[in-house]
C-alpha positions as CSV (number, residue, x, y, z in Angstrom):
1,X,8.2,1.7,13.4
2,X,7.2,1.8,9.7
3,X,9.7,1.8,6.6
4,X,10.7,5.1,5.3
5,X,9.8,3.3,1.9
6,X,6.4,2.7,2.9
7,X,6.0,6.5,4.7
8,X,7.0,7.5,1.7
9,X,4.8,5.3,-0.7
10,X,1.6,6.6,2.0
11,X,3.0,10.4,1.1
12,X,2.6,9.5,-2.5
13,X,-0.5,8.1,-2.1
14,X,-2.0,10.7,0.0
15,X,-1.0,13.1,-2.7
16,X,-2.8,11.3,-5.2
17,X,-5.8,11.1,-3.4
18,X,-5.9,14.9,-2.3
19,X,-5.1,16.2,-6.0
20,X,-7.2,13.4,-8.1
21,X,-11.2,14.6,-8.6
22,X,-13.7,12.6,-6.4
23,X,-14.5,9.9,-8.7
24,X,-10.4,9.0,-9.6
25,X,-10.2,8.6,-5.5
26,X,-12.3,5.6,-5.3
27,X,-10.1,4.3,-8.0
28,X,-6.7,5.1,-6.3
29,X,-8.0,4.0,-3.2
30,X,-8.5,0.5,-4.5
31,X,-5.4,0.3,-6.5
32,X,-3.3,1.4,-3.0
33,X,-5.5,-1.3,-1.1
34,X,-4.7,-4.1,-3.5
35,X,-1.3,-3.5,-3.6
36,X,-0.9,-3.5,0.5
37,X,-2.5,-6.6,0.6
38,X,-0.4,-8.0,-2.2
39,X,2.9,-6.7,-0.6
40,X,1.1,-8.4,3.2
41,X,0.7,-11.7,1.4
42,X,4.0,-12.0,0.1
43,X,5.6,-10.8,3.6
44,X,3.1,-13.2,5.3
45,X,4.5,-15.8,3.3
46,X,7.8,-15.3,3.9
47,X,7.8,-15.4,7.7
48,X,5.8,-18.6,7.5
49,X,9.0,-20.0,5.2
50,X,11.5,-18.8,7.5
51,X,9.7,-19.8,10.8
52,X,9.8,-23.7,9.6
């Protein structure tokens, strides 16, 4: 079950993307993408620390 943190980061996001003009989407999109893969690195990471 997702984070309400992250459902409400997606919410944000979402809003962005339905209220931004088509060619500020692309840009949003990417910016959102990044930082989820950022944020799944960094979690990644951490299990693999605490697994041994």
């Amino acid at each position: 079950m997702p984070d309400t943190r992250h459902e409400a980061e997606a919410e944000k996001i979402l809003s962005a993307l339905n209220s931004s003009r088509p060619d500020d989407q692309s840009r949003l999109l990417a910016e959102a993408l990044a930082t989820a893969e950022r944020r799944g690195r960094q979690i990644s990471g951490r299990e693999k620390e605490s697994s041994g």
